[in-house]
PQR file of N, CA, C, O and H, with PARSE charges and radii, in Angstrom:
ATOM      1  N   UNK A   1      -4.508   9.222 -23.785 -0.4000 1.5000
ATOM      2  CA  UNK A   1      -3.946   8.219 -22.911 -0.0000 2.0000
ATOM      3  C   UNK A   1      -5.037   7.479 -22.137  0.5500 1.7000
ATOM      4  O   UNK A   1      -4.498   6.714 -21.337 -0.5500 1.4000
ATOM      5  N   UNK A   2      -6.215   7.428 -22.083 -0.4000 1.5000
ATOM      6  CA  UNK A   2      -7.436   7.146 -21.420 -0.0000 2.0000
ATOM      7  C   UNK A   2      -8.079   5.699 -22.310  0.5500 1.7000
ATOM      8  O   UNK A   2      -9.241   5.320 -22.169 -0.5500 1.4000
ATOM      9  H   UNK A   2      -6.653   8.049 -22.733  0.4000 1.0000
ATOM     10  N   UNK A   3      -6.982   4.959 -23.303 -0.4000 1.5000
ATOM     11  CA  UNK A   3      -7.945   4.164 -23.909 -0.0000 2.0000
ATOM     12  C   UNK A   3      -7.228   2.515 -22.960  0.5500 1.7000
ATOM     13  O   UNK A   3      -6.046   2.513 -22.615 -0.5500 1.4000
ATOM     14  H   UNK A   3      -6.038   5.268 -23.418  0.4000 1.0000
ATOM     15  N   UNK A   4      -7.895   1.614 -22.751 -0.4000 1.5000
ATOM     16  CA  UNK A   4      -7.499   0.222 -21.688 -0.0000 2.0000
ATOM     17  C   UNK A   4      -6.536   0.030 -21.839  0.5500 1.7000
ATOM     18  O   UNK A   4      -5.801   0.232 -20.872 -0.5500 1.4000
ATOM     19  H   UNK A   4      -8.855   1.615 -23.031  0.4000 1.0000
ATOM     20  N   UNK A   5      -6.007  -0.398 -22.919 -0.4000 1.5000
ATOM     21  CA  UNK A   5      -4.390  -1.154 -23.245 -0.0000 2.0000
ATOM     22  C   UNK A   5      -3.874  -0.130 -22.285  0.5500 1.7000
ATOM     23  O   UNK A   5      -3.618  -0.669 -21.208 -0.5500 1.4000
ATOM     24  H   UNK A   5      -6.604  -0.562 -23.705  0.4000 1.0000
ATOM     25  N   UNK A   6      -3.560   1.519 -22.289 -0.4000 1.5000
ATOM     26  CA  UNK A   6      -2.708   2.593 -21.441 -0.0000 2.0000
ATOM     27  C   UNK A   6      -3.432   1.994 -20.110  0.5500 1.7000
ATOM     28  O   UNK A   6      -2.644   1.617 -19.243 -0.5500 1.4000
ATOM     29  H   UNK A   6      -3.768   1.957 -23.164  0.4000 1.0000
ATOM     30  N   UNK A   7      -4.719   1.864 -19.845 -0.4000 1.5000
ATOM     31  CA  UNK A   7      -5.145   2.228 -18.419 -0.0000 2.0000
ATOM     32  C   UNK A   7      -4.389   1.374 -17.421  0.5500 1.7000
ATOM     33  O   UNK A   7      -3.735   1.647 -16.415 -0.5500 1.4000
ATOM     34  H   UNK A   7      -5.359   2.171 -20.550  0.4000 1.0000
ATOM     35  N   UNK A   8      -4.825  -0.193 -18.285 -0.4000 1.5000
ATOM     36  CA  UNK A   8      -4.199  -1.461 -17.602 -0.0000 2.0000
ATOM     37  C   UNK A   8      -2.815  -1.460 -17.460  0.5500 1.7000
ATOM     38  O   UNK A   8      -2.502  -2.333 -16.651 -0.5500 1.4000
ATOM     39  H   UNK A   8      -5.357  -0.415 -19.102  0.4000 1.0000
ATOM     40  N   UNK A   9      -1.740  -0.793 -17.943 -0.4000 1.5000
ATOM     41  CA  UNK A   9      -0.553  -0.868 -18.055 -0.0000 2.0000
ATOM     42  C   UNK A   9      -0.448  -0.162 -16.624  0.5500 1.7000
ATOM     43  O   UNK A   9      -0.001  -0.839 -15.697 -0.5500 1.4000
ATOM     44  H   UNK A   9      -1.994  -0.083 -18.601  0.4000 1.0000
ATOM     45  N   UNK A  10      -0.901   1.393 -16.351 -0.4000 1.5000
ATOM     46  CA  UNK A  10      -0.649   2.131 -15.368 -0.0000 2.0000
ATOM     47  C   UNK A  10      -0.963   1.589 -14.418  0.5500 1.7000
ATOM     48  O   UNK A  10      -0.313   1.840 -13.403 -0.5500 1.4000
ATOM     49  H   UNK A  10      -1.264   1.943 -17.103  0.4000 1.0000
ATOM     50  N   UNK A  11      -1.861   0.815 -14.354 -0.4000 1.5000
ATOM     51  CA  UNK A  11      -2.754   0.033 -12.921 -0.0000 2.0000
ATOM     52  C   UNK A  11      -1.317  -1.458 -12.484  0.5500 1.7000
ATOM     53  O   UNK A  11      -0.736  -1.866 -11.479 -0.5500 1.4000
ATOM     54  H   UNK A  11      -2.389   0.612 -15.178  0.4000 1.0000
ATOM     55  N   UNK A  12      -1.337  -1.665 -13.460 -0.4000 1.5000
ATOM     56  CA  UNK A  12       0.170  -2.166 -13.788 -0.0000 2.0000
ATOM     57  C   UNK A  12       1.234  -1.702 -12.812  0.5500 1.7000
ATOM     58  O   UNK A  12       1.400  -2.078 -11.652 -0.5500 1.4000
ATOM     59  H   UNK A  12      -1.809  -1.333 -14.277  0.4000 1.0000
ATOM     60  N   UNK A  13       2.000  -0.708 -13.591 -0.4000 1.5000
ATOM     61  CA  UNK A  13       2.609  -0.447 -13.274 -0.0000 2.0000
ATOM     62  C   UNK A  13       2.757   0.419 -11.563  0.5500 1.7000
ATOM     63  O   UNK A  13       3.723   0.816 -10.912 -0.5500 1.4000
ATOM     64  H   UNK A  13       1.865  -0.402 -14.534  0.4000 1.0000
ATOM     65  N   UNK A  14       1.840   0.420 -11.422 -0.4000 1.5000
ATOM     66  CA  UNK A  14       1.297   1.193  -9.786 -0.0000 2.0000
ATOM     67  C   UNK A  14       1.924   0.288  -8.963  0.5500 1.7000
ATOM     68  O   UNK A  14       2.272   0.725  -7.866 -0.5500 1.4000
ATOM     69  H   UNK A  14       1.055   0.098 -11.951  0.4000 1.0000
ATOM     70  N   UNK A  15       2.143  -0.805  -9.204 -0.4000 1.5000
ATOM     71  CA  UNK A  15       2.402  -2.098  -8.079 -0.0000 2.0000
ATOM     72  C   UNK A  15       3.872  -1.972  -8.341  0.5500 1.7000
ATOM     73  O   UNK A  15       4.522  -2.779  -7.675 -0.5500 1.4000
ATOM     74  H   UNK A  15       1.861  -1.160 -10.095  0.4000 1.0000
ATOM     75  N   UNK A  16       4.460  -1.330  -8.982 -0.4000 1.5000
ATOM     76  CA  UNK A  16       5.776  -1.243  -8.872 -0.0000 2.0000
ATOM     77  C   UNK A  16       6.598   0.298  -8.518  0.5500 1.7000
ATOM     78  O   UNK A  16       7.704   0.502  -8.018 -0.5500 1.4000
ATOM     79  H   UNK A  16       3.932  -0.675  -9.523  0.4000 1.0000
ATOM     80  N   UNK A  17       5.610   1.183  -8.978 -0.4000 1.5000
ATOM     81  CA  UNK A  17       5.988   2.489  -9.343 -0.0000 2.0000
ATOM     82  C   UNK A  17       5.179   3.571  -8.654  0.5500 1.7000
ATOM     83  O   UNK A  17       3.966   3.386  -8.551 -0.5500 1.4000
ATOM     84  H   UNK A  17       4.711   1.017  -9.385  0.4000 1.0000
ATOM     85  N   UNK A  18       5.750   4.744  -8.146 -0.4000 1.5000
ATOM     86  CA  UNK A  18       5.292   5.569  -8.345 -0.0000 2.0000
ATOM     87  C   UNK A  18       4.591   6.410  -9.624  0.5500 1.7000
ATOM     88  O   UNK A  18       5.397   6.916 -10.406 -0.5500 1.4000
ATOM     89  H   UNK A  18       6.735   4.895  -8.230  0.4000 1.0000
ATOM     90  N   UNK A  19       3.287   6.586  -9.878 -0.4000 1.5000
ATOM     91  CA  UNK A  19       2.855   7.531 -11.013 -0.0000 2.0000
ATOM     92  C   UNK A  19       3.008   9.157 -10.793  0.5500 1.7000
ATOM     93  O   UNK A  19       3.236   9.921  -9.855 -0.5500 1.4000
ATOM     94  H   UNK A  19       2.633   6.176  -9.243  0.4000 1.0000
ATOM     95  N   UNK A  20       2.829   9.211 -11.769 -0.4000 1.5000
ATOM     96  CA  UNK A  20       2.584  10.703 -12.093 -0.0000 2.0000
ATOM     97  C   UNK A  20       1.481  10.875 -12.023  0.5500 1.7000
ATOM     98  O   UNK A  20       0.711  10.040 -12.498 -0.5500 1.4000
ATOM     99  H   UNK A  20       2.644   8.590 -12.530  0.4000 1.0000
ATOM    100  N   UNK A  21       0.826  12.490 -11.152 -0.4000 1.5000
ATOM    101  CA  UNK A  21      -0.296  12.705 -11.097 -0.0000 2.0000
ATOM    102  C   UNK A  21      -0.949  13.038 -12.743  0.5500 1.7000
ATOM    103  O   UNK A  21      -2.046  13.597 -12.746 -0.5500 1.4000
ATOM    104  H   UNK A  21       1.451  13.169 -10.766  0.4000 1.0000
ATOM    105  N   UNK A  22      -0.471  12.796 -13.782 -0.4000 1.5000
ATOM    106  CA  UNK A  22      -1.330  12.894 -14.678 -0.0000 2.0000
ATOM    107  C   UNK A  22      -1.723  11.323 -15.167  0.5500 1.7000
ATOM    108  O   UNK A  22      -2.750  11.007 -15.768 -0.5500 1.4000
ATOM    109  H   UNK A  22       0.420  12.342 -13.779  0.4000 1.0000
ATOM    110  N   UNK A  23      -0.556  10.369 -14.717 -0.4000 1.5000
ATOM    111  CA  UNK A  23      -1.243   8.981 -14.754 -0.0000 2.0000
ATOM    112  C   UNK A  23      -2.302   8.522 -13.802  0.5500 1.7000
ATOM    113  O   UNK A  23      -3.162   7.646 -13.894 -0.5500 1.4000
ATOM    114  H   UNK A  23       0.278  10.626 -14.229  0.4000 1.0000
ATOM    115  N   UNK A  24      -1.969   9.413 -12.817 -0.4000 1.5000
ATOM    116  CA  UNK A  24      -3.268   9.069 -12.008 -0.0000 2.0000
ATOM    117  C   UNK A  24      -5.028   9.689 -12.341  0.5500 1.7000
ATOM    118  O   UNK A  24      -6.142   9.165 -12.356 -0.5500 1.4000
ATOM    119  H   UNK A  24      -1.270  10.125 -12.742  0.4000 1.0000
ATOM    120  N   UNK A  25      -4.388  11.289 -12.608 -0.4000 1.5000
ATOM    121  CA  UNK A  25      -5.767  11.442 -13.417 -0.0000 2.0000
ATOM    122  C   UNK A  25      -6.149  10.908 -14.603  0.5500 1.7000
ATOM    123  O   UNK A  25      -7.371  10.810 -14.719 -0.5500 1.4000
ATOM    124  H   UNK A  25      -3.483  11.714 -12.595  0.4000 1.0000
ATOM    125  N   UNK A  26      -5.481  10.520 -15.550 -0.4000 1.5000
ATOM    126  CA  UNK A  26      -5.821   9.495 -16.965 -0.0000 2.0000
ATOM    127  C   UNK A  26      -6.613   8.534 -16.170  0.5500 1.7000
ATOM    128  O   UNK A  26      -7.791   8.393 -16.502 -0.5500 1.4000
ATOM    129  H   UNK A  26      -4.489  10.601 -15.455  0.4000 1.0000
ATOM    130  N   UNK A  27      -5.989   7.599 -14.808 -0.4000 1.5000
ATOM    131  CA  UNK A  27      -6.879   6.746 -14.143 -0.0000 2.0000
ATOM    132  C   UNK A  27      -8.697   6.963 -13.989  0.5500 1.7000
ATOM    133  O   UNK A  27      -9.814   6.569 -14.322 -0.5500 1.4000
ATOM    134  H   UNK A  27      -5.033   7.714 -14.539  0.4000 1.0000
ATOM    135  N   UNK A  28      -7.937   7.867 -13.245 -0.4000 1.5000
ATOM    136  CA  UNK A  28      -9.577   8.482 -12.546 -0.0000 2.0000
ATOM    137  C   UNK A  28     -10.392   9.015 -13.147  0.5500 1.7000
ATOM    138  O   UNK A  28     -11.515   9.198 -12.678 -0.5500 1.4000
ATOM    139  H   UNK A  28      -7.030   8.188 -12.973  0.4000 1.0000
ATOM    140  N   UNK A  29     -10.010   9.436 -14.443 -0.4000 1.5000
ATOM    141  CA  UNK A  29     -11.312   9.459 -15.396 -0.0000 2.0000
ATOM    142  C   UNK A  29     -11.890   8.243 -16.093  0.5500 1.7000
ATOM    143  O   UNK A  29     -13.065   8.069 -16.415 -0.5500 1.4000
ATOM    144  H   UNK A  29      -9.098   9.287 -14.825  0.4000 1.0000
ATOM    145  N   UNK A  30     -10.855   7.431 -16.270 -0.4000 1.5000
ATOM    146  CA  UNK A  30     -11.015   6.555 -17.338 -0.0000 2.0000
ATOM    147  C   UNK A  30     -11.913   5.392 -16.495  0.5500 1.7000
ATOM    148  O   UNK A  30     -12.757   4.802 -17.170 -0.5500 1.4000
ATOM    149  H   UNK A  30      -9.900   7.572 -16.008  0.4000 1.0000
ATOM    150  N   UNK A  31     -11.830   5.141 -15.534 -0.4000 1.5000
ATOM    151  CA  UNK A  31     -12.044   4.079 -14.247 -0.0000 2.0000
ATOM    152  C   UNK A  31     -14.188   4.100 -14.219  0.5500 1.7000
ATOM    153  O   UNK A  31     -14.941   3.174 -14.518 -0.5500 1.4000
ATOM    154  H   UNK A  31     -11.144   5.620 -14.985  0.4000 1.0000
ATOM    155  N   UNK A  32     -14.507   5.363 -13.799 -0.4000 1.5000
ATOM    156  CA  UNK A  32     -15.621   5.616 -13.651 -0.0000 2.0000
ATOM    157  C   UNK A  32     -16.422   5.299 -15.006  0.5500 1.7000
ATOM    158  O   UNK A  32     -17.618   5.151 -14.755 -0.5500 1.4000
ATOM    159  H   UNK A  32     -13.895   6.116 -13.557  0.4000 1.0000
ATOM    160  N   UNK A  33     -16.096   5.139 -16.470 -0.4000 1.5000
ATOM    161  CA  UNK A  33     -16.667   4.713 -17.882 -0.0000 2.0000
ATOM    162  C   UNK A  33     -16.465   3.605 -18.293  0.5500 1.7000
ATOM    163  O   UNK A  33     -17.034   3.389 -19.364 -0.5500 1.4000
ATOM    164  H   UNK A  33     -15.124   5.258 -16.674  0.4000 1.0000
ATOM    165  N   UNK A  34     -15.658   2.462 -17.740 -0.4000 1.5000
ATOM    166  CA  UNK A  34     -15.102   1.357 -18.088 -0.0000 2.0000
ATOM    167  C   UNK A  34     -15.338  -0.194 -17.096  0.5500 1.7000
ATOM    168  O   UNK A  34     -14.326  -0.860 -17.312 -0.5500 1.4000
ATOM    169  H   UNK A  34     -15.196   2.637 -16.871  0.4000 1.0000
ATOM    170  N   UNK A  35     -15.758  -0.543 -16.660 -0.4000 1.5000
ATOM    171  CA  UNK A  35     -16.298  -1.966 -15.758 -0.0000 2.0000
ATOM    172  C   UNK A  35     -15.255  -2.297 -16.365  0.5500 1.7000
ATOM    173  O   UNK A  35     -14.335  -1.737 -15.766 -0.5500 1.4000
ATOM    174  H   UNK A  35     -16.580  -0.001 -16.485  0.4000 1.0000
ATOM    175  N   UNK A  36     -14.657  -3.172 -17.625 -0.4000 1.5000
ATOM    176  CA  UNK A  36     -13.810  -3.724 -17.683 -0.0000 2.0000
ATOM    177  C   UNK A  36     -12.322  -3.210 -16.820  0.5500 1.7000
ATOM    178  O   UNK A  36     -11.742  -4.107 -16.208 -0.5500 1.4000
ATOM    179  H   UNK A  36     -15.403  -3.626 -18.111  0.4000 1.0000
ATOM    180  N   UNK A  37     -11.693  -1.750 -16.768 -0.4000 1.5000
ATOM    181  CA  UNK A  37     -10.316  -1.668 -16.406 -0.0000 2.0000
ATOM    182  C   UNK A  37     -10.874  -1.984 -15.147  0.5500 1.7000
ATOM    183  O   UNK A  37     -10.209  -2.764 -14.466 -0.5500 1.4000
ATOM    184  H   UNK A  37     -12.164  -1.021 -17.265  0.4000 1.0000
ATOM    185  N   UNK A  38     -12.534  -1.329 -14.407 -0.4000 1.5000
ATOM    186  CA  UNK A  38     -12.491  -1.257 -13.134 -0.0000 2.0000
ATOM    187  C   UNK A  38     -12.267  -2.902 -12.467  0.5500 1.7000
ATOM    188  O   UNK A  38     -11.646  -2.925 -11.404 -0.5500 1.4000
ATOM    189  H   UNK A  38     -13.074  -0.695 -14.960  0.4000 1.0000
ATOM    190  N   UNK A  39     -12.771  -4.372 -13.072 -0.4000 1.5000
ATOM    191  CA  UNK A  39     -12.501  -5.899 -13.256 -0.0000 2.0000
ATOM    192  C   UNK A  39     -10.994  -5.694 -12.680  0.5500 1.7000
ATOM    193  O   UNK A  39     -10.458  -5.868 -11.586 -0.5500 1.4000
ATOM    194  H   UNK A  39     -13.275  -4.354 -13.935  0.4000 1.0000
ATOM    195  N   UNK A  40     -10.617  -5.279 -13.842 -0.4000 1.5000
ATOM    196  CA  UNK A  40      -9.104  -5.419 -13.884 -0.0000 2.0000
ATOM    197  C   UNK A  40      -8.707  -5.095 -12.176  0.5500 1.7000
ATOM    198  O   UNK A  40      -8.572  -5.912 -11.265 -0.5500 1.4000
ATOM    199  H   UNK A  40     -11.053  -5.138 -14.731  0.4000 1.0000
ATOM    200  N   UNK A  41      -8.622  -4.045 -12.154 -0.4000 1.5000
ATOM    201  CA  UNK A  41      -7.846  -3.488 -10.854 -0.0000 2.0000
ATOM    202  C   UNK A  41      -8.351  -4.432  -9.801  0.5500 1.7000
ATOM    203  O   UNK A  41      -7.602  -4.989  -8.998 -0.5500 1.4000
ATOM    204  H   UNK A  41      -8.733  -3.382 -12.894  0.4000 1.0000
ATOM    205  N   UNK A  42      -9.613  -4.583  -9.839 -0.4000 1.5000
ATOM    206  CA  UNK A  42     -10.071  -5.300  -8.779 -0.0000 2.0000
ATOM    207  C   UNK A  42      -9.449  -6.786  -8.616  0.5500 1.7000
ATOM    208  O   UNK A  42      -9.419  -7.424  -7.564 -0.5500 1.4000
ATOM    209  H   UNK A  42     -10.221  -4.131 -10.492  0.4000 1.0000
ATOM    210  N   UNK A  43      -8.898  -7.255 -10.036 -0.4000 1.5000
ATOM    211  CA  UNK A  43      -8.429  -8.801 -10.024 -0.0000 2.0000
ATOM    212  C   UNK A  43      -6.666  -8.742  -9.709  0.5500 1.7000
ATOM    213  O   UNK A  43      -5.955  -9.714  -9.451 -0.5500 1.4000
ATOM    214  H   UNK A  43      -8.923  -6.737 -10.890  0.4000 1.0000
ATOM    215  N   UNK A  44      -6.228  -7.271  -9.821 -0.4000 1.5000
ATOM    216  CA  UNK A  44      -4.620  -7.053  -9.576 -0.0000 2.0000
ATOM    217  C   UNK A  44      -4.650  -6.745  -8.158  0.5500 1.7000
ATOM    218  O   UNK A  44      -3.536  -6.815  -7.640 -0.5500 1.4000
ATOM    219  H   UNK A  44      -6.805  -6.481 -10.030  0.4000 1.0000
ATOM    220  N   UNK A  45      -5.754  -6.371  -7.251 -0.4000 1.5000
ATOM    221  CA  UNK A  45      -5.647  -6.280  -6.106 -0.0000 2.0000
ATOM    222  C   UNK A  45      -5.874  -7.719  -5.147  0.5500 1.7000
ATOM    223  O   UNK A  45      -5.406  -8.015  -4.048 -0.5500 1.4000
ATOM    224  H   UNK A  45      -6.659  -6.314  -7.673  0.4000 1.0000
ATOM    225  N   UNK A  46      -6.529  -8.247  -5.799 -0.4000 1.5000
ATOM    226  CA  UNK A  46      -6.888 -10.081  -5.146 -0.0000 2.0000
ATOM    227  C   UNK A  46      -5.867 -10.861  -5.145  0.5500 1.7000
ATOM    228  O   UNK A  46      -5.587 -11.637  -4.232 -0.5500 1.4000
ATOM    229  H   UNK A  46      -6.909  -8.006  -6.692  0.4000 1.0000
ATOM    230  N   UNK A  47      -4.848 -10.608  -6.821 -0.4000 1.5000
ATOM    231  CA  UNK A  47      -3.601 -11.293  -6.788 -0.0000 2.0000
ATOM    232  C   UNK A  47      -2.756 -10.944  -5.950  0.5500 1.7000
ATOM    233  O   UNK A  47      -2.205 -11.869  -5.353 -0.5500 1.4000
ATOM    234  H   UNK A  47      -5.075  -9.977  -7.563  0.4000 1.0000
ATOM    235  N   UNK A  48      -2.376  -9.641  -5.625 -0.4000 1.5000
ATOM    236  CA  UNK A  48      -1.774  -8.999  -4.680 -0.0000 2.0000
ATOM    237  C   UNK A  48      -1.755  -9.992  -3.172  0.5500 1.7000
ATOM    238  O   UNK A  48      -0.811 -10.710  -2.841 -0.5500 1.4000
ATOM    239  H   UNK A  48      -2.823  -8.890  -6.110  0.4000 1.0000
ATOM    240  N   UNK A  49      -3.040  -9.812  -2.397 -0.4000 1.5000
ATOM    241  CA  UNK A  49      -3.726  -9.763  -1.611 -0.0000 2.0000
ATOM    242  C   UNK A  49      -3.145 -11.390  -1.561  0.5500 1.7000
ATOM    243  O   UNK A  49      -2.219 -11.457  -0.753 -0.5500 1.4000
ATOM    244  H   UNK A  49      -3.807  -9.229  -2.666  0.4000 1.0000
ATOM    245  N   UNK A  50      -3.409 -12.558  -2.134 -0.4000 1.5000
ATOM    246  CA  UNK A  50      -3.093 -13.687  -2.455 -0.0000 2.0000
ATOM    247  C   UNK A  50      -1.831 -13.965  -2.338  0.5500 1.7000
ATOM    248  O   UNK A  50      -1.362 -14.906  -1.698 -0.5500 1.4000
ATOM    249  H   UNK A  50      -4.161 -12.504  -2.791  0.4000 1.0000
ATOM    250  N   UNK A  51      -1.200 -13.095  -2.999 -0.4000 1.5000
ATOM    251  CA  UNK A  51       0.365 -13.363  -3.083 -0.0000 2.0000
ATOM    252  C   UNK A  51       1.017 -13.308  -1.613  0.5500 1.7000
ATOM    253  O   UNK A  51       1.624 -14.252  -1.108 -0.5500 1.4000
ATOM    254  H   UNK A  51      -1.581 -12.331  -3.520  0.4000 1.0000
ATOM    255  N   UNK A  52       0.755 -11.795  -0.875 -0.4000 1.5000
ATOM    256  CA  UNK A  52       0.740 -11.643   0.149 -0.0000 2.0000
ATOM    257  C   UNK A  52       0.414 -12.473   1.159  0.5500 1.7000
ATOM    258  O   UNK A  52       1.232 -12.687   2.053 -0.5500 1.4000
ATOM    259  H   UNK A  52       0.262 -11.028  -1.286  0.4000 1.0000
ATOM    260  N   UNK A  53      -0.901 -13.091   1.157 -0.4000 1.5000
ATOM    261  CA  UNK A  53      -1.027 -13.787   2.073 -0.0000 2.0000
ATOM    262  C   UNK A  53      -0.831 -15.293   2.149  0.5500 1.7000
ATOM    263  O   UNK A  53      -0.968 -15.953   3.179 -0.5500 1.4000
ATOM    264  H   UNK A  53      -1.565 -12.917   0.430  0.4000 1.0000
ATOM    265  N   UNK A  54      -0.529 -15.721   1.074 -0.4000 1.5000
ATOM    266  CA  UNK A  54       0.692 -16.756   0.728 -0.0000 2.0000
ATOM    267  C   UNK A  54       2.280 -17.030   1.295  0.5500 1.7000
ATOM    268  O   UNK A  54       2.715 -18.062   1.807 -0.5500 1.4000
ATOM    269  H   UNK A  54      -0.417 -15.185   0.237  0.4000 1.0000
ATOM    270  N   UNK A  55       2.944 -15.839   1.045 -0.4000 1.5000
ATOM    271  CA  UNK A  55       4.145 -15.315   1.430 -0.0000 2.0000
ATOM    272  C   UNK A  55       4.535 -14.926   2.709  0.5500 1.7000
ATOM    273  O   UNK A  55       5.667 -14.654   3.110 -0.5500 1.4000
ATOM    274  H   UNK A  55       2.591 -15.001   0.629  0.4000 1.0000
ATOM    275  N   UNK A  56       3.544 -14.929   3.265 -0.4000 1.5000
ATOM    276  CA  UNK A  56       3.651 -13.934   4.706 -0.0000 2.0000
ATOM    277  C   UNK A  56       3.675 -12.092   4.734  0.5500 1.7000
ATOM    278  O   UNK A  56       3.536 -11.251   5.621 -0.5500 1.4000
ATOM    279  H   UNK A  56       2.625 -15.150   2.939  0.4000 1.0000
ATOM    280  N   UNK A  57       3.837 -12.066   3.790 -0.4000 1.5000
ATOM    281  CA  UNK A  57       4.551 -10.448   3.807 -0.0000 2.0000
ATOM    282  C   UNK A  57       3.266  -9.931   4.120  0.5500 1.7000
ATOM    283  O   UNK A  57       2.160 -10.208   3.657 -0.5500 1.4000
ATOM    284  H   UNK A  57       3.950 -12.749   3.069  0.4000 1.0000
ATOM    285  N   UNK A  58       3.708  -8.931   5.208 -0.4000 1.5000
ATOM    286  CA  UNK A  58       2.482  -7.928   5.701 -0.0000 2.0000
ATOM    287  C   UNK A  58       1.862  -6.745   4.556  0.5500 1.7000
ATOM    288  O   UNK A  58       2.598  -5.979   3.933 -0.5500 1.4000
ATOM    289  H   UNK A  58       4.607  -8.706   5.585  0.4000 1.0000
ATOM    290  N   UNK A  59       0.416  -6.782   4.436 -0.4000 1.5000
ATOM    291  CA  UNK A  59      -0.645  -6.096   3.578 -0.0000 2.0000
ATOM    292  C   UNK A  59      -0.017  -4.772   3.419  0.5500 1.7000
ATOM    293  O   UNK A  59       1.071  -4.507   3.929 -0.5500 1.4000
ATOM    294  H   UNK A  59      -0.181  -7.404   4.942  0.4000 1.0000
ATOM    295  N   UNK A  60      -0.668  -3.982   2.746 -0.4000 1.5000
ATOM    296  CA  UNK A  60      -0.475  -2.374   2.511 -0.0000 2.0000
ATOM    297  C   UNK A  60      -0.854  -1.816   4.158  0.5500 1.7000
ATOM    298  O   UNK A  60      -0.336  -0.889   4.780 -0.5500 1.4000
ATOM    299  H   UNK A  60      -1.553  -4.197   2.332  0.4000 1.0000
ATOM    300  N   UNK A  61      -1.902  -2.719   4.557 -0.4000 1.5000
ATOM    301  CA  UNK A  61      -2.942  -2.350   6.269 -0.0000 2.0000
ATOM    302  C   UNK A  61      -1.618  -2.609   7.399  0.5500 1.7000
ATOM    303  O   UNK A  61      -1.786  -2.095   8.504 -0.5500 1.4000
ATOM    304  H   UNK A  61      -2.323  -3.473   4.052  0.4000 1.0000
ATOM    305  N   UNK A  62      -0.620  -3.200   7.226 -0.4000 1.5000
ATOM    306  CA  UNK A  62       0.324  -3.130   8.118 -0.0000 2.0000
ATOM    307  C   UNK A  62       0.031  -4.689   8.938  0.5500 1.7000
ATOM    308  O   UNK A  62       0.555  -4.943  10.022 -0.5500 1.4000
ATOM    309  H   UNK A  62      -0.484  -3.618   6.328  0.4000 1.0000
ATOM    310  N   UNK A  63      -1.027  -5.792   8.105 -0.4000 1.5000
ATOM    311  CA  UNK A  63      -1.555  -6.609   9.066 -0.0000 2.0000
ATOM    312  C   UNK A  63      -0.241  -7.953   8.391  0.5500 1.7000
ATOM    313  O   UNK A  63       0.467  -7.943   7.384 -0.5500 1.4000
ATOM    314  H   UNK A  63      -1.453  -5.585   7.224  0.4000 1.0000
ATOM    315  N   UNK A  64      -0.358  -8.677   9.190 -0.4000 1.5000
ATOM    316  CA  UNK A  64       0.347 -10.074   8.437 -0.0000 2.0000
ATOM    317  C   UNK A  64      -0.601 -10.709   8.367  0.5500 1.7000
ATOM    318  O   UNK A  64      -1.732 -10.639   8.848 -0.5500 1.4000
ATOM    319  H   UNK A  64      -0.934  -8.686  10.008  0.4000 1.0000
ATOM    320  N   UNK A  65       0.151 -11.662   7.428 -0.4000 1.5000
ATOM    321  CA  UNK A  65      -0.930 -12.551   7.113 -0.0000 2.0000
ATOM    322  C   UNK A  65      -0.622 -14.062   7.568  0.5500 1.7000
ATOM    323  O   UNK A  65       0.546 -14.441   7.657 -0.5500 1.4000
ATOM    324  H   UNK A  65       1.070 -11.718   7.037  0.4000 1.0000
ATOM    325  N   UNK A  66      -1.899 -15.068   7.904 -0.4000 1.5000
ATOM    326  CA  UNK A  66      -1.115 -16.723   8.201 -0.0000 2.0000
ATOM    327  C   UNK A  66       0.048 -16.902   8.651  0.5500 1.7000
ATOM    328  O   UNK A  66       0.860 -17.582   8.024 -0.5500 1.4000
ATOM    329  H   UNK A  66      -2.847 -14.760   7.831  0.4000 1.0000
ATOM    330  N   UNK A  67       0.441 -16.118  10.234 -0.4000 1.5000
ATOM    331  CA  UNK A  67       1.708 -16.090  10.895 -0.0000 2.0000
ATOM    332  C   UNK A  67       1.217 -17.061  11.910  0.5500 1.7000
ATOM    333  O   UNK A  67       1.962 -17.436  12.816 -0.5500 1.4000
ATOM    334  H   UNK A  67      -0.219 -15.565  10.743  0.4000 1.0000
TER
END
């Protein structure tokens, strides 16, 4: 379960879901050998972050955003 197509899906699916701690360890191994999934997460957290502070809706940090 450690090959990108799986990784990116779980990193994926995190923004909607609770994982399973074995999706999370598939993560955490796979994360530290790969720059590309690590890209990834980093570009699903900016969209996030964007979306959020677009929308108003307050961060994961509890902060709002452009109120």
């Amino acid at each position: 379960m450690g090959n990108c197509k799986n990784i990116t899906r779980l990193l994926s699916d995190a923004l909607d879901r609770s994982l399973t701690t074995g999706e999370w360890v598939a993560i955490r191994l796979h994360l530290p050998t790969c720059s590309g999934c690590r890209n990834y997460r980093k570009q699903i957290r900016l969209l996030r972050v964007a979306a959020h502070s677009v929308s108003g809706i307050e961060t994961m940090d509890g902060a709002a955003r452009d109120e």
